[in-house]
N, C-alpha and C positions, 0 to 999 in steps of 0.2 A: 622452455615453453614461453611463447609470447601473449603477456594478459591480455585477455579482451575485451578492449575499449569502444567498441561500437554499437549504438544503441539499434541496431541495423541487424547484429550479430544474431542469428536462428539457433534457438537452443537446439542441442543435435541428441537430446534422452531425455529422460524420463516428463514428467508431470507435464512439463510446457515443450513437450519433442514438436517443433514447426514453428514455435512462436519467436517473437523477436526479444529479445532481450528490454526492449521499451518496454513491450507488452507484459511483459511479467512485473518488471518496476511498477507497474500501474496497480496491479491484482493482486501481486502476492510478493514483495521485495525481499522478505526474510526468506523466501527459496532460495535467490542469488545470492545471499549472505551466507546460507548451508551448503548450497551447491559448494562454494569456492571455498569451502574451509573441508567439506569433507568428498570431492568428486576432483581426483588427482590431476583428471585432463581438462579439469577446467577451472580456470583462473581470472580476474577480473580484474583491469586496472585496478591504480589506486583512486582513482577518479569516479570511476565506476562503483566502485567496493563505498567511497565517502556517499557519493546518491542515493544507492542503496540507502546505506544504513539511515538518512536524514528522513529516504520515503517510508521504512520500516518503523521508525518514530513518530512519524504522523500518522503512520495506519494503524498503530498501536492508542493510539493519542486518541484517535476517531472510535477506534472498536472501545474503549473505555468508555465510553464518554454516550455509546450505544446501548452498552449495560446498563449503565447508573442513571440512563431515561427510557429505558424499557423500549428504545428503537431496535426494530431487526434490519435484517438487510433488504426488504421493501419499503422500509418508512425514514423517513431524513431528521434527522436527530437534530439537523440544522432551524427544521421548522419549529421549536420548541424555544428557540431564541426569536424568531420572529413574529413579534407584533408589534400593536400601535394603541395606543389609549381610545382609538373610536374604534377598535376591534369591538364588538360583544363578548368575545370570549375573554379579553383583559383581565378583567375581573377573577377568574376562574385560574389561569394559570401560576397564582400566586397565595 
């Protein structure tokens, strides 16, 4: 079998059956990390398999980071780092 190296590549089963191989990297990486270790006809470069795992580590990185400031997946955990000393709420987030 020839791995598959192209982000272009249409999962052909389960969870993401139609989507492109990008698109799952984006949403959920650690599927493509399980797909290719336990789904026999399907295999990912090694190139493909290194992206994965570096986007699986920042989504892991993020979803931590979501818990431990009580962000859900509507609210941006990002905006908890963001502010300015003439904020009003400055005061308050510390």
């Amino acid at each position: 079998m020839i791995p598959i190296n192209d982000l272009k590549y249409v999962m052909p089963f389960g969870k993401y059956k139609g989507k492109t191989i990008s698109f799952v990297l984006r949403e959920n990486a650690s599927y493509l990390l399980w797909a290719h270790e336990n789904v026999t006809s399907f295999k990912l470069s090694v190139r493909l398999r290194s992206l994965a795992q570096k986007k699986k580590d920042q989504q892991d990185i993020e979803y931590e980071a979501e818990m431990a400031y009580g962000y859900g997946e509507d609210d941006h955990w990002e905006d908890a780092f963001s502010f300015s000393p003439d904020d009003d709420e400055w005061g308050d987030r510390f």
